[in-house]
C-alpha positions in Angstrom: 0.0 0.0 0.0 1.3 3.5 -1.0 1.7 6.3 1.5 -1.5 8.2 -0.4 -3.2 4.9 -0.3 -3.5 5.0 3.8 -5.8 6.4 5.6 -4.3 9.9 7.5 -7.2 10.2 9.8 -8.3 8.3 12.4 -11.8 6.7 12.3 -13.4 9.3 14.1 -12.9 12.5 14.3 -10.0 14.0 16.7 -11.7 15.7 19.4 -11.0 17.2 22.6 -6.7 17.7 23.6 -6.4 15.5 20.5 -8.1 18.2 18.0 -6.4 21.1 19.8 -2.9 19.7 19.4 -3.9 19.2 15.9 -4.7 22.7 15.6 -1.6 23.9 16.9 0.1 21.8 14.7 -1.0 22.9 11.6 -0.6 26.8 12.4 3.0 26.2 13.5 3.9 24.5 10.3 1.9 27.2 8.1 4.2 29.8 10.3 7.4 28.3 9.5 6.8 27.4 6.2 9.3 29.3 4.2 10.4 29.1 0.2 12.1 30.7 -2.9 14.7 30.0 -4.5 18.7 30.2 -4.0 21.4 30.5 -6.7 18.5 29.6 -9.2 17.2 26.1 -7.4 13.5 26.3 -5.7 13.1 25.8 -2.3 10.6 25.0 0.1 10.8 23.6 3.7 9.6 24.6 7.7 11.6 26.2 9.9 12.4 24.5 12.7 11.4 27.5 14.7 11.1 31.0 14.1 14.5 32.6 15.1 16.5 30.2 16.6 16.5 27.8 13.9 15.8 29.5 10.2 17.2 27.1 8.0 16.2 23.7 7.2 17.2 20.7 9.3 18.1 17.2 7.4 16.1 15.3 10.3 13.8 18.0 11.1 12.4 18.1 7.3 12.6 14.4 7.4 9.8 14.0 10.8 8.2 17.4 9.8 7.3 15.9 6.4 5.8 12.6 8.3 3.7 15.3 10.9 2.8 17.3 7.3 1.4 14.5 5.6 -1.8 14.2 8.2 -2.4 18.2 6.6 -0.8 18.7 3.7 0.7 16.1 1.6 1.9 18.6 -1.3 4.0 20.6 0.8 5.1 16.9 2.9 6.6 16.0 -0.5 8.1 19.8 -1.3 9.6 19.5 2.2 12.0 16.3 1.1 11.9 17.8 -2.8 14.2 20.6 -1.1 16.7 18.1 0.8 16.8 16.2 -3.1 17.6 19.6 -4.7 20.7 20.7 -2.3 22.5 16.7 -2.9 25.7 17.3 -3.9 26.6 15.1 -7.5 27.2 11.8 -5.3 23.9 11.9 -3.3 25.3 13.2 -0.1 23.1 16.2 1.8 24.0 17.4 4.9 22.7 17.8 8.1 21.9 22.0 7.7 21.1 23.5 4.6 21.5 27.7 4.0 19.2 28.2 2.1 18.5 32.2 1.4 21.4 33.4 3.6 24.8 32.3 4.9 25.8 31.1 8.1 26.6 33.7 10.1 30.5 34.1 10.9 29.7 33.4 15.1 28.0 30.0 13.9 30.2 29.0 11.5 32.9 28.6 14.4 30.7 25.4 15.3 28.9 24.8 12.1 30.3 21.9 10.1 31.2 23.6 6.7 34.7 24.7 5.1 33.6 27.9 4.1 30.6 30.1 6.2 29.4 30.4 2.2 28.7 26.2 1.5 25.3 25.7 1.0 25.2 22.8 3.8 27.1 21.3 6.6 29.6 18.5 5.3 28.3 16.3 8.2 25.1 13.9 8.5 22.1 13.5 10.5 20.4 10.1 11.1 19.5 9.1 7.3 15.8 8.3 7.7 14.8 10.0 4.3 13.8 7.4 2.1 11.5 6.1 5.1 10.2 9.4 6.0 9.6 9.4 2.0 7.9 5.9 2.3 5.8 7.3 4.8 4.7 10.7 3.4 4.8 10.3 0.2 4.9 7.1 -1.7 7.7 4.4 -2.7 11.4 5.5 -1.9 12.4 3.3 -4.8 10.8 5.0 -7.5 13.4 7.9 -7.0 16.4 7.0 -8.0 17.9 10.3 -5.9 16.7 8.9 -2.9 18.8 5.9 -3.2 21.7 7.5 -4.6 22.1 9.3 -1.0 21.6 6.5 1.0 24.4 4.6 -1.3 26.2 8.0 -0.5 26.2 7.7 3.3 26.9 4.1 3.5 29.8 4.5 1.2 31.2 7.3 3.2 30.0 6.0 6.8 29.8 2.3 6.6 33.7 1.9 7.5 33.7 -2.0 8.1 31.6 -3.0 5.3 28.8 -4.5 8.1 26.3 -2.5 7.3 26.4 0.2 10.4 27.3 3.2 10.2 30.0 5.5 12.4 29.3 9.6 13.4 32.8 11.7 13.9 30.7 13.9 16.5 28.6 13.8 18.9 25.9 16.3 17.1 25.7 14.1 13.6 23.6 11.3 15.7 21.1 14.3 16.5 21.3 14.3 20.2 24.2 16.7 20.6 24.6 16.7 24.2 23.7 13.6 25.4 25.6 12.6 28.6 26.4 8.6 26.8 28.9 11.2 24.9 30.6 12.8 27.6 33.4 10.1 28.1 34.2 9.8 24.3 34.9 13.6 23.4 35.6 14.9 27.1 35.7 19.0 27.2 35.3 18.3 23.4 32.0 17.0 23.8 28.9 19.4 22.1 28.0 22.5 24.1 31.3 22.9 26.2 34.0 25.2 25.4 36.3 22.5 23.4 33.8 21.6 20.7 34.8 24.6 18.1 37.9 22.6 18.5 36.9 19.3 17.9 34.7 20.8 14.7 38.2 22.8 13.4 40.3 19.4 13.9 37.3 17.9 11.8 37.1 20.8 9.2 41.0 20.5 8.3 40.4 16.4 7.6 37.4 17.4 5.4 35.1 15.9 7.8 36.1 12.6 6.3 35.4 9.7 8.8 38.4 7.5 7.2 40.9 10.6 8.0 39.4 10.6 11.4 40.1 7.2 12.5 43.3 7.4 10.7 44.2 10.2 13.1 42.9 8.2 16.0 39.0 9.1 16.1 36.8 9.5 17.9 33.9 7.7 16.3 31.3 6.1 17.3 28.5 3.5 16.0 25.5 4.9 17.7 21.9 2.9 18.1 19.8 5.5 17.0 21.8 6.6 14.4 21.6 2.5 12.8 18.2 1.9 13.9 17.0 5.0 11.8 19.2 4.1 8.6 18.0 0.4 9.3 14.4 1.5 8.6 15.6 3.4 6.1 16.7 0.4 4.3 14.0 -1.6 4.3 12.2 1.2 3.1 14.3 0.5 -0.1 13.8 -2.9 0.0 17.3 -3.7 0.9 18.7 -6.6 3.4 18.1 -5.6 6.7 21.0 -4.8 8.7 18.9 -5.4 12.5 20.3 -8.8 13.2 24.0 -7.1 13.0 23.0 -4.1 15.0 21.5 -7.0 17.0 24.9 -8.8 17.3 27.0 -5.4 17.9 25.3 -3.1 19.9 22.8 -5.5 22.2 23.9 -5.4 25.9 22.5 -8.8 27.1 23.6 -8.5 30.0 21.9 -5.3 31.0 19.0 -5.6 28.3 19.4 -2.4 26.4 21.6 -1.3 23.0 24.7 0.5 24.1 26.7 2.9 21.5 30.5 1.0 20.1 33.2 3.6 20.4 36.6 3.2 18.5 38.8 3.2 19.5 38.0 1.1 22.5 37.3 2.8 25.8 36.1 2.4 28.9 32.8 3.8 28.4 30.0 3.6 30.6 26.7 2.5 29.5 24.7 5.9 29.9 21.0 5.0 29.7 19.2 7.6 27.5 15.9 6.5 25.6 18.3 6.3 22.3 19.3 2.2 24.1 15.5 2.2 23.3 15.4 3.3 19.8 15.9 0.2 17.9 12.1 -0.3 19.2 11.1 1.1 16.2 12.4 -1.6 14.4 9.6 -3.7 12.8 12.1 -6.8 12.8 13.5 -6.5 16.4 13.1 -9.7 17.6 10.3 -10.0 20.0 12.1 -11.0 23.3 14.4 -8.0 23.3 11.6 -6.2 22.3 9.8 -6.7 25.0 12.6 -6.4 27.9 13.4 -3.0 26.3 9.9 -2.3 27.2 9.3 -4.3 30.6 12.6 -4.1 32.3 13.5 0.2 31.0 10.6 1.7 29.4 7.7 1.0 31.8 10.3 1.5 34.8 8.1 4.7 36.9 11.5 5.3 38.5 13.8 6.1 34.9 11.7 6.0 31.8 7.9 6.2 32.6 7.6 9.1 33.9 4.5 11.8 33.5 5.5 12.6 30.1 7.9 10.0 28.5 10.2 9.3 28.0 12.8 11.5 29.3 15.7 11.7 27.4 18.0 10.1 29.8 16.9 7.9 32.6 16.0 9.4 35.9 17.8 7.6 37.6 21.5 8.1 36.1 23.4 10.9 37.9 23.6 12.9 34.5 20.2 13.2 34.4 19.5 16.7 34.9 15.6 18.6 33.5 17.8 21.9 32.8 19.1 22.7 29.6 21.5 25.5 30.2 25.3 24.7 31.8 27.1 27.5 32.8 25.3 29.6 30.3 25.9 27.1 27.1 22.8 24.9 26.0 23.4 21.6 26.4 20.7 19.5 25.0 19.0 15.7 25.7 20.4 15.2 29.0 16.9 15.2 30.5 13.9 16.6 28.8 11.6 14.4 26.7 11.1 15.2 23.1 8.2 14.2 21.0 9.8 12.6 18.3 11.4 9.9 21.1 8.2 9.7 22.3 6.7 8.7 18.9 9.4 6.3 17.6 9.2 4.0 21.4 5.4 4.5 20.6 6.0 2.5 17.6 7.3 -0.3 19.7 4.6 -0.5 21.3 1.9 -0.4 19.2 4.2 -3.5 17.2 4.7 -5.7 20.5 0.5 -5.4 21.6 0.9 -2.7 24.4 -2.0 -0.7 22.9 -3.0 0.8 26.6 0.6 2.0 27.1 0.9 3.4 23.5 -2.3 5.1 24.3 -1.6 6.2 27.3 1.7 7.9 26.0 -0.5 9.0 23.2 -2.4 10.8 25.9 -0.2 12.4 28.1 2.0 13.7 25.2 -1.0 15.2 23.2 -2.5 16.7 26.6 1.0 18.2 27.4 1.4 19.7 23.7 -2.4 21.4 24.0 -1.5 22.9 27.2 1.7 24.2 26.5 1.9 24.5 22.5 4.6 23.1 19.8 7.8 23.2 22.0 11.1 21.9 21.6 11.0 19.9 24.2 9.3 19.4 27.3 10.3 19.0 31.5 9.6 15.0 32.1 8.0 15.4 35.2 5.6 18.6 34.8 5.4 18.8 31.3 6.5 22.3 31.0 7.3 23.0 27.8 11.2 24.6 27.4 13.6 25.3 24.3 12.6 26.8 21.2 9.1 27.7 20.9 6.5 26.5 17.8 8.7 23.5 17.2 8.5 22.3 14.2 8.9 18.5 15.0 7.2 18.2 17.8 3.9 17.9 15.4 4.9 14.4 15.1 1.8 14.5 18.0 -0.4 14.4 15.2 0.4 10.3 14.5 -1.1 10.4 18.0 -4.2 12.6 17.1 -4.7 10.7 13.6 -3.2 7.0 14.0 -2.4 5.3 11.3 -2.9 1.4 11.6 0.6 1.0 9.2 2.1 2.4 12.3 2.2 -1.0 13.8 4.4 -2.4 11.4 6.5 0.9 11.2 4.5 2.0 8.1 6.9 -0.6 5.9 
C-alpha cells in the first residue's frame, strides 16, 4: 500500500486535547513554512522555529514531512523535494542547509562547513529519508535520488563494510549533548568550550570519517543513528541490517543497545531513551523487544515518567531537567522530546501494548495542547522549554490521527 493509499485520519474525528494539538500543529507548520529559490534552485521547507533555527534541518524536514502529511501532503513532498535539490553530485546532503542566507560568521565557528558560504554542513544526521519518504509520500524506490544518498552515506559512513554506520561527532547522531557522549569527546563533547575545537580538527580532515580514525577518532556507532538508517533500508527494500546491530550493539547482560566507540574505551553504558530506539524496528526480535519495554521503558522510576520518555533515565546521575550549563545549552540530557516519544510508541503499538501506546498517546498530546509546539518538554511537569512552535514536535499528530501502518513501522 502506498503512502496516499492510507488512511491519514483516524476513524473518528480528533476531538478534545487530541483536536487542539492538531490545531496547533498545523498553524505552527503554516508559520514556519518558508520558500524561494537560492542561486536559481527552488526551495521550500519549515523552519524548525522562528528565530533560533531559520534554516532547514536534514532530520527536522525528514519528521516534519511525516507530521505534514496528516495536513498537507503537497507541501510533505516539497519539504523532502528541497533536501533532493541541495544533494551534492554523489547523493550526499548534509545535516543543515543555508538556504536564502549564509551562516553567520559566530555559527560557523561550530557549524560543520569549510567555508561560512557552503550551502550545507559537510556532516550527517540520522539518514531516515527514504523512510520518512515511504511514509509521506509514496515508494522511496521509484526515486532514484533517494537511493543514490543513502548509497552516498553508507559509502562514506559504513567503515567495516557491516552495514552500520560510524558519526565523527557527537551532534551528527542528532542528540548533541547527550551525557552517553561525555566520556568519548571529554571537554570536546557538544556545548562545552572544546567543541569549536573538535569541529576545526574535523574541518582540516574534510570531515572525512576515514581521515578521522586514521588520526585516532573519535567515532562512534551509535543505536539511533543505525536503527533509523536500518528503517531506512528496508524502506528500499534492501537486506536488513537489524540482526547485525543486534549482534553489535545488544547489551545482554543489561537488556538495552549500548553505543561501540573506537577506538575502545572504557565507556559507561549511559542509559538515555536512544538504548531504546531500535524499538522502532519492525524486525527486532520479540524477546528483546519486550525487555526493552518491561525491564527500561515501563520503569516509573527512569523512563515512565509523567511525560515519556525522558531523554535520559531518571535515575542516572547525568540526568538533569535543565538545559543550560554554565550559560551554554546543552541538550538531551533530561527533557523528553516528541519525536522519542513517537518512535518507542512504535514499539509498542508492534509488540501489543495498545494501553501504554495510548496512554503515551495521551499524556504527550494533553502536554502539547497545554503548553503548545515546544522543543522539548520537563519530564515530570510537562513544562514546555527550548525553542518555541517547534516544528517536529507535530509528530503529535500520529497520535491525534493514527495510522494502523504504524504498527508495522508503516513498511
Amino acid at each position: 500500500m502506498s503512502a496516499t493509499d492510507r488512511p491519514t485520519t483516524a476513524i473518528e474525528a480528533p476531538t478534545g486535547e487530541a483536536a487542539a494539538a492538531l490545531a496547533e500543529c498545523e498553524r505552527v507548520l503554516d508559520q514556519n513554512w518558508r520558500s524561494g529559490t537560492h542561486n536559481g534552485i527552488p526551495y521550500a521547507y519549515t523552519a524548525p522555529s522562528p528565530g533560533r533555527y531559520p534554516w532547514q534541518w536534514y532530520w527536522d524536514s525528514c519528521l516534519i514531512a511525516i507530521a505534514r502529511r496528516h495536513l498537507d501532503r503537497a507541501r510533505a513532498r516539497a519539504e523532502l523535494e528541497s533536501l533532493l535539490r541541495a544533494a551534492e553530485p554523489d547523493g550526499f546532503i548534509g545535516h543543515t542547509i543555508f538556504w536564502g542566507k549564509p551562516v553567520s560568521p559566530l555559527r560557523s565557528l561550530y557549524y560543520n562547513v569549510h567555508s561560512r558560504h557552503d550551502l550545507m554542513t559537510s556532516t550527517i544526521q540520522p539518514p531516515l529519508l527514504a523512510w520518512s519518504w515511504k511514509i509521506s509520500v509514496g515508494d522511496p524506490v521509484a526515486e532514484p535520488r533517494i537511493q543514490a544518498h543513502h548509497e552516498a552515506i553508507e559509502k562514506r559512513r559504513d567503515l567495516q563494510g557491516d552495514g552500520l554506520l560510524w558519526i565523527i561527532q557527537p551532534d551528527e547522531s542528532g542528540l548533541d549533548a547527550a551525557p552517553n557522549f561525555d566520556s568519548v569527546w571529554g571537554w570536546r563533547a557538544d556545548g562545552l568550550p572544546g567543541f569549536p575545537l573538535l569541529v576545526r580538527r574535523n574541518r582540516r580532515l574534510g570531515f572525512d570519517a576515514r581521515r578521522v580514525k586514521e588520526v585516532g577518532g573519535p567515532l562512534v556507532c551509535s543505536p539511533l543513528v543505525n536503527a533509523l538508517h536500518g528503517l531506512s533500508r528496508l524502506a528500499l527494500g534492501k537486506p536488513s541490517i537489524t540482526p547485525v546491530l543486534v549482534d553489535r550493539l545488544y547489551d545482554e547482560a543489561h537488556g538495552m543497545f549500548r553505543q561501540e566507540v573506537w577506538p575502545a574505551c572504557n565507556s559507561p553504558l549511559v542509559e538515555t531513551w536512544a538504548a531504546l530506539s531500535p524499538l522502532a524496528l519492525p524486525d527486532l526480535p520479540e524477546a528483546i523487544g519486550r525487555r526493552l519495554i518491561e525491564q527500561h521503558l515501563l520503569d516509573p522510576a527512569r523512563f515512565w515518567l509523567p511525560v515519556p520518555p525522558p531523554s535520559v533515565a531518571a535515575t542516572e546521575p547525568s540526568f538533569s531537567v535543565k538545559d543550560r550549563f554554565f550559560g551554554l545549552r546543552r541538550y538531551w540530557r533530561g527533557p523528553t522530546w516528541v519525536n522519542s516519544a513517537w518512535l518507542v510508541w512504535l514499539g509498542l503499538l508492534r509488540l501489543g501494548y495498545r494501553r501504554e501506546a495510548d496512554e503515551l498517546a495521551d499524556r504527550l498530546l494533553r502536554t502539547v495542547a497545554r503548553e503548545g509546539l515546544r522543543e522539548y518538554y520537563h519530564p515530570i511537569t510537562g513544562k514546555g522549554m527550548g525553542a518555541r512552535d517547534f516544528g517536529w514536535s507535530a509528530l503529535v499528530s500520529e497520535f491525534a490521527c493514527p495510522d494502523p501502518a504504524a504498527a508495522a513501522s508503516y513498511l
